[in-house]
Structure formats: structure tokens, C-alpha cells
N, C-alpha and C positions, 0 to 999 in steps of 0.2 A: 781255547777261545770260546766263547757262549755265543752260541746262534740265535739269530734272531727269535726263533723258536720256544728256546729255552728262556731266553729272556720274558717272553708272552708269560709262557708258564709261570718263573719265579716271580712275577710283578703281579699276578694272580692270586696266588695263592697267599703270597706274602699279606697283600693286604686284606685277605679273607681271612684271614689266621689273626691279625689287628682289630679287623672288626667283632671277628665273634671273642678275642679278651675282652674289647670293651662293651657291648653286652652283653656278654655272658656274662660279667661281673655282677653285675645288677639281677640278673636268674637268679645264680648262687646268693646273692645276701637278700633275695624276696624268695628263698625257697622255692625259685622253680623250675631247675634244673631236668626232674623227669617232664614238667610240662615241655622242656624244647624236645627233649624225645618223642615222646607224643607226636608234637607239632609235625616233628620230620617223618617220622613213619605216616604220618598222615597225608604227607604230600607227595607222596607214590602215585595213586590213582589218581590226582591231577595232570601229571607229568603224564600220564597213559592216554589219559583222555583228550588230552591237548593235541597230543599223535594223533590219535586215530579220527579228531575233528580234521586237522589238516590235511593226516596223509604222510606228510612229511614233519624232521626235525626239525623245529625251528625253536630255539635257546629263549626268545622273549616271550614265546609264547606260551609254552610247556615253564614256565620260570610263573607265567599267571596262574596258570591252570593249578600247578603245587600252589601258592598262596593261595589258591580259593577252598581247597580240599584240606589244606594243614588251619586253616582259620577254621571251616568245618566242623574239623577234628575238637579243635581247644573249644567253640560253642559248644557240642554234643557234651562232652564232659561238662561244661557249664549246666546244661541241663541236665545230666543223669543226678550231682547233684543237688541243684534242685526239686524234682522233681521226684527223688525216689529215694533209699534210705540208701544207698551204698556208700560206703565212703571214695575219699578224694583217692588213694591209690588204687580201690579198683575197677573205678571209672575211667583212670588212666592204662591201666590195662585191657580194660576192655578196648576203647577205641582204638588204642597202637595195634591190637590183635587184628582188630577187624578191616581199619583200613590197609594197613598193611598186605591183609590176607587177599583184599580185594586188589590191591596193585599189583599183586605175585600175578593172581589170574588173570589178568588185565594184561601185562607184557605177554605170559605165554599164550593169549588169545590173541595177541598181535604177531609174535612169531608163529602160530599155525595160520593165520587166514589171511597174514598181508604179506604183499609177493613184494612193495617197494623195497630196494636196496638201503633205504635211508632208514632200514627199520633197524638195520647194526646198530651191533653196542646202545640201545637204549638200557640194556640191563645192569647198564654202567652206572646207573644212578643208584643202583644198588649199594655198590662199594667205593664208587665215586673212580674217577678217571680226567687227569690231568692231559696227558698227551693231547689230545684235538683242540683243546682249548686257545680260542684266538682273541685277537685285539678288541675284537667287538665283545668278549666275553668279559675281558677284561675292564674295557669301559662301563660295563654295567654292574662291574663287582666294584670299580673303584668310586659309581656315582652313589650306589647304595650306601656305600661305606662313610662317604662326605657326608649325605644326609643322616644318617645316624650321629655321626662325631655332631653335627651342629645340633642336633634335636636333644644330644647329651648337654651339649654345653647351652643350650638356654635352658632346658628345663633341671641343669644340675643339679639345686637346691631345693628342685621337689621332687625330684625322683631319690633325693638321700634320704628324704625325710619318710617316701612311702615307703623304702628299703628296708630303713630299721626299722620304723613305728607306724603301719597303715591307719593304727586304732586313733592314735594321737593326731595324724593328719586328718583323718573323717571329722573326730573330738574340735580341731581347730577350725574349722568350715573348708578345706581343701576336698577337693576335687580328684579325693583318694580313687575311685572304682576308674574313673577318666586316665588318671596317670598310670594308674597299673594296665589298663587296655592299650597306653601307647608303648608302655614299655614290652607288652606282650607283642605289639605290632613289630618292637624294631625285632623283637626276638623269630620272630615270623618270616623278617624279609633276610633278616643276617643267613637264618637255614633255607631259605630258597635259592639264594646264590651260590649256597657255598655246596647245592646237592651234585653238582657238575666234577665239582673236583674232589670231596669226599666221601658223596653217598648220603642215603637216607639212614642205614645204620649207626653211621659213626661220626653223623655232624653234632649231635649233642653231645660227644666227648669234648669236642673240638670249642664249643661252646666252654663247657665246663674246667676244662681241665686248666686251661690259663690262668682264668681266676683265683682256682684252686691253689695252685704254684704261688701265684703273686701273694695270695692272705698270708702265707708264712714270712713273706718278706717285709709287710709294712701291716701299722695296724690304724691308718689314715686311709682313708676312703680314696681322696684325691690321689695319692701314690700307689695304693693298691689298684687303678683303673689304666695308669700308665706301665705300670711293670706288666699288666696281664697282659696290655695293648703290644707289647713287647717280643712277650714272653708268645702270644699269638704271632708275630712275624716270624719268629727266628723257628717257632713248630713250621709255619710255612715255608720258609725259604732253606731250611736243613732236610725236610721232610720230604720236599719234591727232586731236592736234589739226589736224596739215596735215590729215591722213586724211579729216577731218569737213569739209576746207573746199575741198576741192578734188574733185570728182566724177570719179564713174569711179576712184579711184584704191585699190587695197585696202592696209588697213592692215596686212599683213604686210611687201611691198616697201617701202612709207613706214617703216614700223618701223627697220627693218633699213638703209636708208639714213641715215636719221638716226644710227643707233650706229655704221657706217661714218663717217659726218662725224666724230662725236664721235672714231674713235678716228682717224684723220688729224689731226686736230688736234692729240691728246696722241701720235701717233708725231710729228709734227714740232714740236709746241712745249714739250712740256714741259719743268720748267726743269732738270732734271739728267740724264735719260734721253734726251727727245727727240733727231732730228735735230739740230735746230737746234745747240741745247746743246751738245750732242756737236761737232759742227763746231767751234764756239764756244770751246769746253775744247780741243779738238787743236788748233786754230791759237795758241789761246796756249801753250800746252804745246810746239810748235814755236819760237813766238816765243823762250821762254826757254831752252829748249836753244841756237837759234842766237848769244843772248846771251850764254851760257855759253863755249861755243866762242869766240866772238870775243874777250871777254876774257881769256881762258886764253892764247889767240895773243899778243895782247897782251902780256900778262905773259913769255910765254915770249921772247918780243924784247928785251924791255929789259930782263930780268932781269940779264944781264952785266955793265951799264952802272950800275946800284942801287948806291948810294943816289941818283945824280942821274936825273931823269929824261928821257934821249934822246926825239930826234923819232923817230920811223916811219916808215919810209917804206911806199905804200901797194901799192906791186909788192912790196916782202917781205911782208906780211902773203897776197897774194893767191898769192905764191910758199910759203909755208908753207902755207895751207891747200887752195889751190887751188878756193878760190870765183870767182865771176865776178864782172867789175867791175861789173853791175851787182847783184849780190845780195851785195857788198860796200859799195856806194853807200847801200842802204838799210840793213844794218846800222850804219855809222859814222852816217847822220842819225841813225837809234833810239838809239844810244850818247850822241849828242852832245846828246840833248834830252834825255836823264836823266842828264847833267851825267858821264858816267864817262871822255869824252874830251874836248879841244883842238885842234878842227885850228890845227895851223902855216901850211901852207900848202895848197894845192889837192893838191899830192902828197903830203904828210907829217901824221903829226896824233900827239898825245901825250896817254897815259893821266891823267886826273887822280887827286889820291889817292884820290879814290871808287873811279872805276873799278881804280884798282893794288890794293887793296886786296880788291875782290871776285875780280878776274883771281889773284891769290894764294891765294885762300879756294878757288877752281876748279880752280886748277893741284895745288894740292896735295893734293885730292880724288881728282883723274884720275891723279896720281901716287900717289898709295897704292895705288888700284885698280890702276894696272899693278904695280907692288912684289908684291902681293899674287898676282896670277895669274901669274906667272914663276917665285913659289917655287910655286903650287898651280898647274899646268898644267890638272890634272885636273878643277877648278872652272870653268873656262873657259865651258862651257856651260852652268852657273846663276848665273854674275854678267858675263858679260859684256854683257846691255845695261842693266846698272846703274850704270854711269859715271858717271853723272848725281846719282846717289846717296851722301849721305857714307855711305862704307863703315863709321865709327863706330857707324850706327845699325843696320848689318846683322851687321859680323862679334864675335865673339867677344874679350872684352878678351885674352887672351893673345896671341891671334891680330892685334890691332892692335899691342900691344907688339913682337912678331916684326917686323912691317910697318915701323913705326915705324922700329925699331935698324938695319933695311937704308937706309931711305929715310937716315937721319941720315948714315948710314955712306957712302953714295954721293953727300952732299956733293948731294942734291938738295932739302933742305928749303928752302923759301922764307926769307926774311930774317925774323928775330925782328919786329921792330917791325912788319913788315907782318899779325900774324896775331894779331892780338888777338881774334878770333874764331876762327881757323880752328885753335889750339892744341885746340879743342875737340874736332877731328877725329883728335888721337893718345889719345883717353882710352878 
């Protein structure tokens, strides 16, 4: 049964895990995924300093203190460049180094000189630490989290716009540098809440990695923001539960290993992006090209012979194209179990009218396209690996008509009755 406790926990994290899919989305496609890093190692010696103003831990306050230092952080880099020739990554390195370096000394100047007991576990903010976390923590994860989702949903269609094209938005009179500072803003407050439960190390995984996962699965903005928003719960809610059940273990690196699982699995399986997939799609997409080819060969052999159809022999087909016997051996089996050839005999084999019939519809695709680049040499370099392609659905009807009246003229158009589809390809 789940304790009240536990319940705190998973309703914490859960929607800290929500929140940073759906800003973090917007990092990742504005490229500024190492700026949330930044931000968060920046917000160490906030969180230090908020301590040792008080005295004591107090969650809203140290929760300012990091937004005032991770904002800091993202200026100072604004200004190095401006200001000086370095570039944008190692301006970002600089200040992660330094704030950072300054928050390290920071807590262990508070563990040597302060005697209050409330000075425990502030080095939690380190790697982040779920257990203490209470309802009041949770309110303010869940109130940040509301205003984000609404500040998403009104300014939707200008945060998509400055996402892909900042230049295009400036170019249109939008209020590009403003929308990218609110977006930095949510980005700011999502890693101030979420330093309690994962750390200043590893909230920018936490940021990134949802997104990350989700781009494999849609390539629509709108569903890519819901799948990460998702794909952040369930990092949250599976995350803290190893977190709880296994000791010794902090819930920021459990966090962040689980959204690593999560997103190997959708870089390798998802079904139209992933690996997999992708492999899956170019070896059939190979498949049919080398079926293409082979047929077209075909046809080109016994074209002479038309209307009757001659045997093949299988040294001319591997003399015309120059495959190897045996990557000629597995094309004629693939041909021959979808009925487009005959073997005769062990050496010879004959199209049947399937196969003569597609072998024609190929031939005189790949012959249009050469017709076409002989008179336009100059195209050569944007259709030449389009072969494959009926040229009907790319060039221009005049320009197939030209194509056309040469091919007819040179006596190379296929046989009428064989192209009852492939007439298509002179319109």
C-alpha cells in the first residue's frame, strides 16, 4: 500500500518530470539545451547563499536565491559574448565552472562554520534528493508547473515560430529577443524546482532527455510537446519509485537513467524515426531499387526479340550489369517468388508478362531521365539520383512533351501494348 509519504514524493516528481518534457522541448528545438546546464550549475551558490542569509533551510527561499544566481549565470554569458571574442560554448563553460566552483565552496564554508542542525543534507542539491520532500514542496512544483503549461498555451504560436525560425520572426516585426527571454525564464524556473529532487548536475538531463525520446516519435510540434510531457511523468513516477526501493541510491542519477532508458529505446525502436525502422525502411528501399534495376536489365535484353519472349541467358544479364553471381542468385530467387520471371533452365531464365511489363514501366522511366539530362546537362546535379523516380511527377509538362518527342524519335520507346501504365509517364 503507498504512504502518504510516497504519495508526496510520486506527485512531485511526476509533475517535475511533465514540466521539464514540456520546456525542455522548446530548449532542444531553440538549441539551448547546454544553456539549461549552465543555468542549473549556476544556481548552486544561490541556494548557499539563501542559507546562510537565513540561517536556516527554508525551500522558498533558497528556491529564490537559485533563480537569482542561475539568471546571473545566463546574463554573464550574455555579456562575455558580447563583450569579448569568445564564442557561445566557451562562455558557457566558463560560467558553469565558476559558479559552480563557487557553490562547492560555499556549502563546505557552511559545513565548517555553521553549527545549526538544519545545515543537513543541503549538499543534496547536488544530486538531488527526493525522501524529505513535502506537500508544500509539492505545491510549488505543481503551481510552477500550471503557469508554465498556460504561458505555453498562450504564447504557443510564438514560441513555435521563434523555435524554428528566430531570424524570420525578428524579419516579421515579432518581439523575437522578448519571446526567447520568456522562454529562457520558464527554462529557469522549471530547473529551480526541480533542484530539490534532482540536483544541480543532472536537472538538465531531465530537461533534455524527454524531448529528446519524444522527437523520434512524432515530427508535429504539437505531439512532440505531449509525448515528452509524458515521457517526463513516467521518468518521474518510475524513477522515484526504483529511488524508494532501493537504498543508498539518490534519486537524481535514478531519474536520469530511467529517461536515458526511455530514450534508447525510442532512438532504437520507434516506428518511423528509430534505428530500427530506419534500417528497416533502407534495406527495403534497397530491395526495390535492386528490383528495379534487374528488371529494367531484363527488359533491356529481350527487347529486340518482342513480341516473343527469348530465354536469358544469365552470363549476359551479369555481363550487362556487372553484379556478382551471387548477388544475381538472390535477385532471380526474389524475382522468381513474385512470379516476374521463369527459369528455363539453370543457366537461362525468362521474364514473365508481369515481370516484362514492370521491366518496361522501369526502362522507360530511366530512359526519359537520361533523354532529359543530355538535352539539360546543366540539371545533372538535381536529378541525377532520381532515376528511380517517374520523372512525370517531378518535371514540368512541356518539358515531358520535349522529352517525350526525342525518346519517340530515337525509336527507343517501349512496345505499345507493354505500357498500359507506363503511358502515364509521357503526360
Amino acid at each position: 500500500m503507498i504512504t502518504y509519504n510516497t504519495l508526496i514524493v510520486l506527485l512531485g516528481t511526476s509533475l517535475l518530470g511533465a514540466n521539464c518534457g514540456l520546456v525542455g522541448s522548446f530548449a532542444l528545438l531553440r538549441r539551448r539545451a547546454l544553456i539549461g546546464d549552465t543555468l542549473a550549475h549556476a544556481t548552486l551558490p544561490g541556494l548557499c547563499l539563501a542559507f546562510l542569509l537565513l540561517g536556516y533551510r527554508s525551500l522558498p527561499a533558497m528556491l529564490v536565491g537559485a533563480f537569482v544566481t542561475g539568471v546571473m549565470g545566463i546574463v554573464t554569458v550574455a555579456l562575455l559574448r558580447h563583450w569579448t571574442r569568445i564564442k557561445e560554448d566557451a562562455c558557457l563553460g566558463i560560467v558553469l565552472s565558476v559558479f559552480f566552483g563557487w557553490g562547492i565552496v560555499l556549502i563546505k564554508l557552511i559545513q565548517n562554520e555553521t553549527t545549526s542542525g538544519s545545515k543537513a543534507g543541503l549538499d543534496s542539491y547536488i544530486f538531488g534528493k527526493t525522501a524529505g520532500m513535502i506537500a508544500q514542496d509539492v505545491m510549488i512544483i505543481g503551481g510552477v508547473s500550471l503557469f508554465c503549461l498556460l504561458v505555453v498555451m498562450l504564447l504557443f504560436k510564438e514560441f513555435k515560430l521563434v523555435a524554428f525560425d528566430a531570424s524570420f520572426a525578428r524579419a516579421q516585426g515579432w518581439p523575437a529577443v522578448l519571446l526567447d527571454l520568456a522562454l529562457m525564464g520558464l527554462v529557469a524556473l522549471t530547473v529551480v524546482i526541480g533542484l530539490p529532487a534532482v540536483g544541480v548536475v543532472l536537472i538538465a538531463a531531465l530537461l533534455i532527455m524527454p524531448g529528446a525520446a519524444a522527437r523520434f516519435w512524432t515530427e508535429r510540434l504539437e505531439s512532440m510537446l505531449l509525448v515528452s510531457a509524458f515521457v517526463g511523468f513516467v521518468v518521474g513516477l518510475v524513477g522515484t519509485s526504483i529511488s524508494a526501493r532501493v537504498d543508498n541510491a539518490p534519486a537524481g542519477p535514478v531519474l536520469v537513467l530511467v529517461g536515458s532508458s526511455i530514450f534508447m529505446l525510442s532512438m532504437f525502436f520507434a516506428p518511423r524515426r528509430g534505428l530500427v525502422a530506419r534500417l528497416v525502411a533502407d534495406r527495403r528501399s534497397r530491395l526495390r531499387l535492386e528490383n528495379r534495376r534487374f528488371l529494367e536489365v531484363l527488359f533491356d535484353l529481350m527487347e529486340p526479340a518482342l513480341p516473343e519472349r527469348q530465354p536469358i541467358a544469365l552470363a549476359d544479364v551479369l555481363d550487362h550489369r556487372g553484379w556478382s553471381s551471387r548477388d544475381l542468385g538472390r535477385l532471380v530467387d526474389r524475382a522468381e517468388k513474385h512470379g516476374w520471371v521463369d527459369r528455363v533452365d539453370r543457366e537461362k531464365l525468362r521474364a514473365t508478362e508481369k515481370g516484362l511489363r514492370k521491366g518496361a514501366r522501369y526502362a522507360l522511366s530511366h530512359r526519359l531521365w537520361l533523354t532529359f539530362l543530355d538535352e539539360h546537362p546543366d540539371q545533372i546535379a538535381a536529378y541525377a539520383n532520381l532515376s528511380s523516380t517517374d520523372p512525370a511527377e517531378l518535371l514540368p509538362a512541356d518539358l515531358m512533351e520535349s522529352v517525350r518527342g526525342k525518346l519517340l524519335a530515337s525509336g527507343r520507346w517501349p512496345s505499345a501494348d507493354l505500357l498500359e501504365t507506363s503511358e502515364e509517364l509521357s503526360r
